[in-house]
PyMOL Python script that loads the backbone (N, CA, C, O; Angstrom):
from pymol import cmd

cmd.read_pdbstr("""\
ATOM      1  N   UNK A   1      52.529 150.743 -15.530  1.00  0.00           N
ATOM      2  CA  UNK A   1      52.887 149.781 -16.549  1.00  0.00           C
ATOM      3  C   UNK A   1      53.204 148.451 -15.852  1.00  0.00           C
ATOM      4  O   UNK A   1      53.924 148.474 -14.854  1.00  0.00           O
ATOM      5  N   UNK A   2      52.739 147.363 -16.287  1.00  0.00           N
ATOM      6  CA  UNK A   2      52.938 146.248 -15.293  1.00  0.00           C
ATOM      7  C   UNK A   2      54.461 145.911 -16.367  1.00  0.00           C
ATOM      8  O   UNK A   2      55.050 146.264 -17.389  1.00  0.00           O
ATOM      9  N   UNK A   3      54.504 144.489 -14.623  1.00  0.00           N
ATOM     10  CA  UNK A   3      55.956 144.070 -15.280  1.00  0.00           C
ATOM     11  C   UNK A   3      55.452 142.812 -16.060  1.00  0.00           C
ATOM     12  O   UNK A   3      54.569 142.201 -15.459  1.00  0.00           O
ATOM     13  N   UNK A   4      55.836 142.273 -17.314  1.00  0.00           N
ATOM     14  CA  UNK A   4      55.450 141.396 -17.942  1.00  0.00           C
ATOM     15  C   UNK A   4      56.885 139.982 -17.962  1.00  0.00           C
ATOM     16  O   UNK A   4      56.613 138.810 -18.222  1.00  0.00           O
ATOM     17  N   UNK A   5      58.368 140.482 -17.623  1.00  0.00           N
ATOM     18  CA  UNK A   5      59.373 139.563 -17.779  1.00  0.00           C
ATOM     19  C   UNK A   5      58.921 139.036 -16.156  1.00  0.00           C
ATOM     20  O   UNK A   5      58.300 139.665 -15.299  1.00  0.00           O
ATOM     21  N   UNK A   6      59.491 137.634 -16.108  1.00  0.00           N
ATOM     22  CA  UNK A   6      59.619 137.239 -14.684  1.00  0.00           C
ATOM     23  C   UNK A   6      61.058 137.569 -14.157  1.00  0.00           C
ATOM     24  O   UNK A   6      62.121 137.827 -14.723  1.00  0.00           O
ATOM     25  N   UNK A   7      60.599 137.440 -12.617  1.00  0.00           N
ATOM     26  CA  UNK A   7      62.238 138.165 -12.133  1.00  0.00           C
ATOM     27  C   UNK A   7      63.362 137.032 -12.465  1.00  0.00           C
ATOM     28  O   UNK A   7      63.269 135.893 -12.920  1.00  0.00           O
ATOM     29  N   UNK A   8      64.783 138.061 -11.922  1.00  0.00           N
ATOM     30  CA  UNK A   8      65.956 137.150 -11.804  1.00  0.00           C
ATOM     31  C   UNK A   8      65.604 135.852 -11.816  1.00  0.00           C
ATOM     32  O   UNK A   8      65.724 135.312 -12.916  1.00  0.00           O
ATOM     33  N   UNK A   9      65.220 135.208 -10.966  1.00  0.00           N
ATOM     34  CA  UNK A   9      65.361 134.123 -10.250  1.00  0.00           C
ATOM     35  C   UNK A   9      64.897 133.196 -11.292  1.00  0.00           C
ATOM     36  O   UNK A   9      65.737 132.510 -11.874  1.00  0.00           O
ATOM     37  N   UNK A  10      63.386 133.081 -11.655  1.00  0.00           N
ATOM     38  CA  UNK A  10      62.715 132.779 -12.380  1.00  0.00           C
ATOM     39  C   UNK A  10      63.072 132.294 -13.646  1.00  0.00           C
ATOM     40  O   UNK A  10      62.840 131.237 -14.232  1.00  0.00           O
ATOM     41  N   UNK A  11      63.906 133.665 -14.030  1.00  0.00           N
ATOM     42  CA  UNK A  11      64.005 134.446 -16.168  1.00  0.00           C
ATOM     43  C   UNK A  11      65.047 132.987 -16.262  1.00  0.00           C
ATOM     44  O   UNK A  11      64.889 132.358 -17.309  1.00  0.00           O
ATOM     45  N   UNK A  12      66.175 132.351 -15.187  1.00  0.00           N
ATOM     46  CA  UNK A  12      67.202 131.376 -15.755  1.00  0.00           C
ATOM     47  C   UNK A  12      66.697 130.100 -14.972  1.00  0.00           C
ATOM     48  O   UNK A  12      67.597 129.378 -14.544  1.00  0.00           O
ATOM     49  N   UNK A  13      65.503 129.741 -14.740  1.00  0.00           N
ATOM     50  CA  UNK A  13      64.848 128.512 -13.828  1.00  0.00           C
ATOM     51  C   UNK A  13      64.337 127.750 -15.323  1.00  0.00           C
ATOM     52  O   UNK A  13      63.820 128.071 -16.393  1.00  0.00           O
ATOM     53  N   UNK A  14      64.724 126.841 -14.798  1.00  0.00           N
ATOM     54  CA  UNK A  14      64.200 125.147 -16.010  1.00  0.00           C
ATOM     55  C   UNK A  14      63.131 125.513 -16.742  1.00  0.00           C
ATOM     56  O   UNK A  14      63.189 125.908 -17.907  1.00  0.00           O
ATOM     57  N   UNK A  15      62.030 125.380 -16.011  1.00  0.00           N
ATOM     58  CA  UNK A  15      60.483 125.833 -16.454  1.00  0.00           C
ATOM     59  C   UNK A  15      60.084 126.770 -15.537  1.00  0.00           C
ATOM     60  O   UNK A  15      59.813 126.540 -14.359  1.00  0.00           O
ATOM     61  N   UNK A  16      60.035 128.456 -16.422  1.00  0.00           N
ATOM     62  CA  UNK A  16      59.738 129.196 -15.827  1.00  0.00           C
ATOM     63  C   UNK A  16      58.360 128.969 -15.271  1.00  0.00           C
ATOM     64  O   UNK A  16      57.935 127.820 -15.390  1.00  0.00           O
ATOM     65  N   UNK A  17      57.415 130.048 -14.558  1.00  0.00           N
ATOM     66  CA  UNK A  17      55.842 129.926 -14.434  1.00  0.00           C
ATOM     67  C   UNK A  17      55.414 130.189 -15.377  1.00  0.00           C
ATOM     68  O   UNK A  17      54.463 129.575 -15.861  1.00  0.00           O
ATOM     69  N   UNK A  18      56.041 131.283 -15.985  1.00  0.00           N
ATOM     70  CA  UNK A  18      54.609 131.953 -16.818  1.00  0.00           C
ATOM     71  C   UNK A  18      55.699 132.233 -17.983  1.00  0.00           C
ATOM     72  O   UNK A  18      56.883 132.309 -17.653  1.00  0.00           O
ATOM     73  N   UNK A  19      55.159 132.457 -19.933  1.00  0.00           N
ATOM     74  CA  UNK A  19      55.901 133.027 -20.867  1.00  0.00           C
ATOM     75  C   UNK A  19      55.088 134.257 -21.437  1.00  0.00           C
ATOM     76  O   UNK A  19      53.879 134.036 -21.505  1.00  0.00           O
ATOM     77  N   UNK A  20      55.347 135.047 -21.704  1.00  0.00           N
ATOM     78  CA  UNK A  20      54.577 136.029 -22.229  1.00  0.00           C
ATOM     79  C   UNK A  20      54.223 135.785 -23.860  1.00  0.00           C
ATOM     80  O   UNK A  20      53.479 136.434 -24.595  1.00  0.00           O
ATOM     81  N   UNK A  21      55.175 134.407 -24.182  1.00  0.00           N
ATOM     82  CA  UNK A  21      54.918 134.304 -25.783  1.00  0.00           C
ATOM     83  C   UNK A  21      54.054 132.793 -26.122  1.00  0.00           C
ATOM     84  O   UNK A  21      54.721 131.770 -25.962  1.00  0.00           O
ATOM     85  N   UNK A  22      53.075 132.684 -26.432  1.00  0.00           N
ATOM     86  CA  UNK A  22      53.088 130.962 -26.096  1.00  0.00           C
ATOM     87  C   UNK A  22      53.947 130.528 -26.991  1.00  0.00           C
ATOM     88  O   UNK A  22      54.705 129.725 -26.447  1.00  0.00           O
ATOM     89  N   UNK A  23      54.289 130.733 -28.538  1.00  0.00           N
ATOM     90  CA  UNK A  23      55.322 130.284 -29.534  1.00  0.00           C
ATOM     91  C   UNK A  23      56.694 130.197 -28.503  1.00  0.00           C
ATOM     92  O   UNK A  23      57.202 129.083 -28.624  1.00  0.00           O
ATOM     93  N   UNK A  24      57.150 130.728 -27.901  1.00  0.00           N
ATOM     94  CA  UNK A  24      58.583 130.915 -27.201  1.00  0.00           C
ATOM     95  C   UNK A  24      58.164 129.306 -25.792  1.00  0.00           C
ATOM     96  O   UNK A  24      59.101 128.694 -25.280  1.00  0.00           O
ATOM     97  N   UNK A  25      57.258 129.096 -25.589  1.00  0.00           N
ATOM     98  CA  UNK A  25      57.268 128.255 -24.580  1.00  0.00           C
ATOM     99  C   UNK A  25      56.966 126.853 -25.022  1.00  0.00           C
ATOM    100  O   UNK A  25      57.096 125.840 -24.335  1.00  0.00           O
ATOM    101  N   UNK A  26      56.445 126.949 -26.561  1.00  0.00           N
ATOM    102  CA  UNK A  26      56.139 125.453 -27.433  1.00  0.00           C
ATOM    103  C   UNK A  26      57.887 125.174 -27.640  1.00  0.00           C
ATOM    104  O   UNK A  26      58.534 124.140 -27.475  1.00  0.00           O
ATOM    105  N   UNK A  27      58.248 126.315 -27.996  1.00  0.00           N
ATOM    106  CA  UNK A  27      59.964 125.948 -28.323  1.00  0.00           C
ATOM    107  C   UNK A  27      60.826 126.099 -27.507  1.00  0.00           C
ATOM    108  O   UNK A  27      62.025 126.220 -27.756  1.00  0.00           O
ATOM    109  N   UNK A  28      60.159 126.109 -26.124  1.00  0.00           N
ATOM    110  CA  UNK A  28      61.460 125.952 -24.780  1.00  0.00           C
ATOM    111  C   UNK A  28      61.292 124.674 -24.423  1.00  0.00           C
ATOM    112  O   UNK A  28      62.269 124.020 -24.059  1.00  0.00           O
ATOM    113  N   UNK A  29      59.708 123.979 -24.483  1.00  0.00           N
ATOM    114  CA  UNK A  29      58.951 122.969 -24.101  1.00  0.00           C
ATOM    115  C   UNK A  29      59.887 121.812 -24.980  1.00  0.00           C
ATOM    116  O   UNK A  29      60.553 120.918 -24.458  1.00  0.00           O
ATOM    117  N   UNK A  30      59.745 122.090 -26.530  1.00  0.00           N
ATOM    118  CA  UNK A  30      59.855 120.962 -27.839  1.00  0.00           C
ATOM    119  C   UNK A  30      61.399 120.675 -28.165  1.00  0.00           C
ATOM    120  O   UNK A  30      62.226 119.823 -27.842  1.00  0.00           O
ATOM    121  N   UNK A  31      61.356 122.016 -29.111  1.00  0.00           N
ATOM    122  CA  UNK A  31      62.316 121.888 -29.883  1.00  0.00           C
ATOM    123  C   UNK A  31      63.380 122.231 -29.134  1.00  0.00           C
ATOM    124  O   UNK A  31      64.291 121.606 -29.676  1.00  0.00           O
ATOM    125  N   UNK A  32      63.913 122.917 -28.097  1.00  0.00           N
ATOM    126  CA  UNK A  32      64.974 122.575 -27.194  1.00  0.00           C
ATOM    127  C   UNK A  32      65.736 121.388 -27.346  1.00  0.00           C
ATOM    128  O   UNK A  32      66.841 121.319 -27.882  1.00  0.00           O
ATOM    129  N   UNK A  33      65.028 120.370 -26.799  1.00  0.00           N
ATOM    130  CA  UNK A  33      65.459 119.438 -26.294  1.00  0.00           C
ATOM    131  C   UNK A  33      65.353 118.612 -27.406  1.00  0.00           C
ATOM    132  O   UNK A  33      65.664 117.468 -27.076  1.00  0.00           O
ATOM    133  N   UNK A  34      65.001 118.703 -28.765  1.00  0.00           N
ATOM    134  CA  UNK A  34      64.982 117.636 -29.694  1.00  0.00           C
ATOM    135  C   UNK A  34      66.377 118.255 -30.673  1.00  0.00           C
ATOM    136  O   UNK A  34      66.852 117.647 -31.632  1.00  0.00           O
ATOM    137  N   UNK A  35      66.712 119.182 -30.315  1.00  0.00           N
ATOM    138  CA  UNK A  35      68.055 120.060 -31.479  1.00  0.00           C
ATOM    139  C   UNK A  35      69.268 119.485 -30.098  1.00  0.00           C
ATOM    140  O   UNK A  35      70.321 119.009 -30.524  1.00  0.00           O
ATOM    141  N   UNK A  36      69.152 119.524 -29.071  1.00  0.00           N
ATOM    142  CA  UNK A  36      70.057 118.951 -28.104  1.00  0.00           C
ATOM    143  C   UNK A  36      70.335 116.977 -28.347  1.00  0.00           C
ATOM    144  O   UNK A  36      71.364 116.317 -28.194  1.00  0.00           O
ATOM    145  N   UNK A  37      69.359 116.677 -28.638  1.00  0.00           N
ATOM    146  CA  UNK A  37      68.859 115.286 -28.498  1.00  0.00           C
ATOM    147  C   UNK A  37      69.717 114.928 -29.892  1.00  0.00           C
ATOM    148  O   UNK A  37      70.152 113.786 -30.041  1.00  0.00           O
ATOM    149  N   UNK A  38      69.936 115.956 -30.896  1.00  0.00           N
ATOM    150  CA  UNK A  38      70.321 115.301 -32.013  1.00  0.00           C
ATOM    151  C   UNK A  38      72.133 115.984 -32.209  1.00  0.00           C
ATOM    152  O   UNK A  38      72.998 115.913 -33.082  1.00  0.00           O
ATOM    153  N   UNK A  39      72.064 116.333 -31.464  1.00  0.00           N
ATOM    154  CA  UNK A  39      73.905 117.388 -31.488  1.00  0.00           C
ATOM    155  C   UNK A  39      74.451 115.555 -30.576  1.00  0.00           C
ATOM    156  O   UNK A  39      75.152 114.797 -31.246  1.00  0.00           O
ATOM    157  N   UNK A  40      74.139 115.241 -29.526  1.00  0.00           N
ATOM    158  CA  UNK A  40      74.599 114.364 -28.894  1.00  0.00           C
ATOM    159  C   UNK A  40      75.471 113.075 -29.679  1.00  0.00           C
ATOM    160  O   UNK A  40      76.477 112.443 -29.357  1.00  0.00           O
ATOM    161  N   UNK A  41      74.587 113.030 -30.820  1.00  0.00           N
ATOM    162  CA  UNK A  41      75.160 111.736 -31.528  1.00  0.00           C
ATOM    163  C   UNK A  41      76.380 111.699 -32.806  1.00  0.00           C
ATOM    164  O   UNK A  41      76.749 110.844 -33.611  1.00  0.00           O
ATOM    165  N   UNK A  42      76.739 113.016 -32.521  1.00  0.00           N
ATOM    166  CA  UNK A  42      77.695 113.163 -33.381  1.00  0.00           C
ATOM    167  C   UNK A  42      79.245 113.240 -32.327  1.00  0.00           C
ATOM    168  O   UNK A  42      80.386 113.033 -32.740  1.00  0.00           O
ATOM    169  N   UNK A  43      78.852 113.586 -30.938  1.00  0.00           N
ATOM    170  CA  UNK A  43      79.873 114.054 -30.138  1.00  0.00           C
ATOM    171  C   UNK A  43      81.266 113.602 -30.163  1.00  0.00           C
ATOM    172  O   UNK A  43      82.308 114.255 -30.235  1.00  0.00           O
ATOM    173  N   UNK A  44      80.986 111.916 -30.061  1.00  0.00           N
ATOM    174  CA  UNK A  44      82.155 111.174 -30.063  1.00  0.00           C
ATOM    175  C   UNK A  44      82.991 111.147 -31.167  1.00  0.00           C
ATOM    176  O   UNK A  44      84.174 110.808 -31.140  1.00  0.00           O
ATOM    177  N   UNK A  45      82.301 111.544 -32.237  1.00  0.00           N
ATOM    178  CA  UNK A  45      83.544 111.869 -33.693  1.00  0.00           C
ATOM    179  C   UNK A  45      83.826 113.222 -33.911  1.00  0.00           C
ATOM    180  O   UNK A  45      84.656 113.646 -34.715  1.00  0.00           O
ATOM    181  N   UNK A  46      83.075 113.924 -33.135  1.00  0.00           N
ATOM    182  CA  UNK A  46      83.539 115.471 -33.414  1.00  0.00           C
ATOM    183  C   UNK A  46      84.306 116.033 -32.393  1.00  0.00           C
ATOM    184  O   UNK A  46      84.975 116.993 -32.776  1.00  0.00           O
ATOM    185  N   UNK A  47      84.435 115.705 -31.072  1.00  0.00           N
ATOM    186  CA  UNK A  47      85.289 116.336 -30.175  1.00  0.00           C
ATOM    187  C   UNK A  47      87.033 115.328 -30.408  1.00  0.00           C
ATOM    188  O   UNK A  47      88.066 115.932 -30.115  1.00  0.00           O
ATOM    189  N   UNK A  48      87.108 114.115 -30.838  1.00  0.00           N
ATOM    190  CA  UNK A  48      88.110 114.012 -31.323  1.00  0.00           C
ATOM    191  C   UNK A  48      88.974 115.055 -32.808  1.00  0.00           C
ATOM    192  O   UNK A  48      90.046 115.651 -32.913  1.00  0.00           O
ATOM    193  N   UNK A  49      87.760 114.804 -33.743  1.00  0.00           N
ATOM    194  CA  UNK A  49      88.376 115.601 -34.704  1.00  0.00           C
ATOM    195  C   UNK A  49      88.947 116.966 -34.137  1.00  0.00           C
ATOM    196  O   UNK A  49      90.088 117.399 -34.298  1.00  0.00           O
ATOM    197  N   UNK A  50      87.987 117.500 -33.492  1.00  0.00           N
ATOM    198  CA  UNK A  50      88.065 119.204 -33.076  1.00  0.00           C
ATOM    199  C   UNK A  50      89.563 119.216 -32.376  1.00  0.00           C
ATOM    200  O   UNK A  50      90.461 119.998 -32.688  1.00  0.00           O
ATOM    201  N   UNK A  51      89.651 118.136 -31.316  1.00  0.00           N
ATOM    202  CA  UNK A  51      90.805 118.132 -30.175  1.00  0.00           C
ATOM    203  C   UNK A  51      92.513 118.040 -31.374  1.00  0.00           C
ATOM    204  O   UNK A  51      93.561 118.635 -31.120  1.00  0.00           O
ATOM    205  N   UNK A  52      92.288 117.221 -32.480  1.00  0.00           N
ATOM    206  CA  UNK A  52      93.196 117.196 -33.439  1.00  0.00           C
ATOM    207  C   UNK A  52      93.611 118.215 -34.243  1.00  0.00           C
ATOM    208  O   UNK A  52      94.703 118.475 -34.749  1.00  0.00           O
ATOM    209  N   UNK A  53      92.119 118.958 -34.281  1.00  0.00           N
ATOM    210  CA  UNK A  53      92.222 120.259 -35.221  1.00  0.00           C
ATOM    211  C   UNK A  53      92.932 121.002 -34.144  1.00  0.00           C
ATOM    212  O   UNK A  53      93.927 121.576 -34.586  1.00  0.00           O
ATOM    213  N   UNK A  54      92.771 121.140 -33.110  1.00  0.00           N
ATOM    214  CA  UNK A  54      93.620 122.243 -31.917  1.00  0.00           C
ATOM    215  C   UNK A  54      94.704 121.984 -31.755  1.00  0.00           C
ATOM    216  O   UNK A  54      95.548 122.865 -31.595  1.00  0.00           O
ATOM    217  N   UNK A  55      95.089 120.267 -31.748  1.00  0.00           N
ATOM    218  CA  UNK A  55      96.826 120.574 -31.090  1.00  0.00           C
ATOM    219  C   UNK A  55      97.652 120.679 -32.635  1.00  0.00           C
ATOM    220  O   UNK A  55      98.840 121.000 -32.649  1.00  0.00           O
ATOM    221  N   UNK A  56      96.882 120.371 -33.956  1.00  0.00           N
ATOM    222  CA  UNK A  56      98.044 120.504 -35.122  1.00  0.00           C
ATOM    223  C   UNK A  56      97.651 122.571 -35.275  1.00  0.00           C
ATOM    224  O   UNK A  56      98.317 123.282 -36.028  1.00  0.00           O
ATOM    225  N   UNK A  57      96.734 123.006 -34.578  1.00  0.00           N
ATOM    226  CA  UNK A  57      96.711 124.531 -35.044  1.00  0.00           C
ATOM    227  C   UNK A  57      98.101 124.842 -33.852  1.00  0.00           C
ATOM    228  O   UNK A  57      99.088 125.368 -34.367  1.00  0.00           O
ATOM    229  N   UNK A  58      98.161 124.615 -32.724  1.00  0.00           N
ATOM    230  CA  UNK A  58      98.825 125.028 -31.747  1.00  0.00           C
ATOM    231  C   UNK A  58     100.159 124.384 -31.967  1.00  0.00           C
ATOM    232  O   UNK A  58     101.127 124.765 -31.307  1.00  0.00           O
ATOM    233  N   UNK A  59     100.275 123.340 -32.939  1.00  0.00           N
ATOM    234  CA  UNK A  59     101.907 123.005 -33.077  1.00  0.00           C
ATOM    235  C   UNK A  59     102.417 123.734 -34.297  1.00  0.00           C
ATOM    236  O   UNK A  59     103.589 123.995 -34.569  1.00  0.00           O
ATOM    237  N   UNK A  60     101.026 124.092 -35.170  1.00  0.00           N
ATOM    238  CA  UNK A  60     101.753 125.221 -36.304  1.00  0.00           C
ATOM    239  C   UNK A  60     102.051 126.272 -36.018  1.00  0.00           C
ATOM    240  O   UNK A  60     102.952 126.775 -36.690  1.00  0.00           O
ATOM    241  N   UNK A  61     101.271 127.312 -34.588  1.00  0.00           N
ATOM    242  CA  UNK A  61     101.750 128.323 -34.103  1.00  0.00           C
ATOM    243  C   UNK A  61     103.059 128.276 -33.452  1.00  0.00           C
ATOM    244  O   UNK A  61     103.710 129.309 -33.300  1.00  0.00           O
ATOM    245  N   UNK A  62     103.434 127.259 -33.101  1.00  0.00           N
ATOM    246  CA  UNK A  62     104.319 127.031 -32.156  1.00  0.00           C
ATOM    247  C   UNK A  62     105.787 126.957 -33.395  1.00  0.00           C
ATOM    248  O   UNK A  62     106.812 127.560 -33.077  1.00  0.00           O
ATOM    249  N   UNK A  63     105.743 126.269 -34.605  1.00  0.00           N
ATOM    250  CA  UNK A  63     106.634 126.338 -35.481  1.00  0.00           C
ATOM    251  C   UNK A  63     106.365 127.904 -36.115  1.00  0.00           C
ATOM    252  O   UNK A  63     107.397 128.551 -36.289  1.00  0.00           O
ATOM    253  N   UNK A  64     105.533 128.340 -36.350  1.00  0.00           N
ATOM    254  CA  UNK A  64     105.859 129.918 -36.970  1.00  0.00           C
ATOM    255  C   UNK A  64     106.502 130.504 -36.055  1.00  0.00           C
ATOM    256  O   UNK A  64     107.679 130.818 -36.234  1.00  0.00           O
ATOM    257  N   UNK A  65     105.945 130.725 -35.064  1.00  0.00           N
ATOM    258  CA  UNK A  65     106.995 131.431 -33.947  1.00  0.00           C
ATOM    259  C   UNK A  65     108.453 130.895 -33.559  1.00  0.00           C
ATOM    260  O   UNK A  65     109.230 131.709 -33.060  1.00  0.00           O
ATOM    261  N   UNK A  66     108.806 129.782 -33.726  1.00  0.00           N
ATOM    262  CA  UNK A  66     110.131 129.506 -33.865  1.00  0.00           C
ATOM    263  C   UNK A  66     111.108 130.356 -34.416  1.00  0.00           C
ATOM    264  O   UNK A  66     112.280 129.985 -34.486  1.00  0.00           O
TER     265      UNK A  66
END
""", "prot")
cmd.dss("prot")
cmd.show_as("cartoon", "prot")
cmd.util.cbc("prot")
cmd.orient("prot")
């Protein structure tokens, strides 16, 4: 039975050699980097909100446990 995955080394490398799917390598190639490309532009209003949402969750834990 041949081996069809590439090894270790390879399976977590940027651009592997070879995909066994071509659909899986149009969307490692494309859409990767265009769903990354569009998360970026929200960052600066969402890691503030998020950082606010954490310290008022961690000051309400901190008053229940009082």
């Amino acid at each position: 039975m041949p081996h069809h995955h590439p090894p270790p080394d390879q399976a977590l490398a940027e651009h592997p050699l070879a995909y066994s799917d071509p659909e899986l390598r149009a969307y490692a190639e494309e859409q990767a980097e265009d769903i990354l490309d569009s998360v970026v532009h929200y960052m600066p209003l969402l890691l503030p909100i998020m950082g606010a949402i954490l310290i008022f969750m961690l000051a309400f834990i901190a008053v229940v446990m009082a």
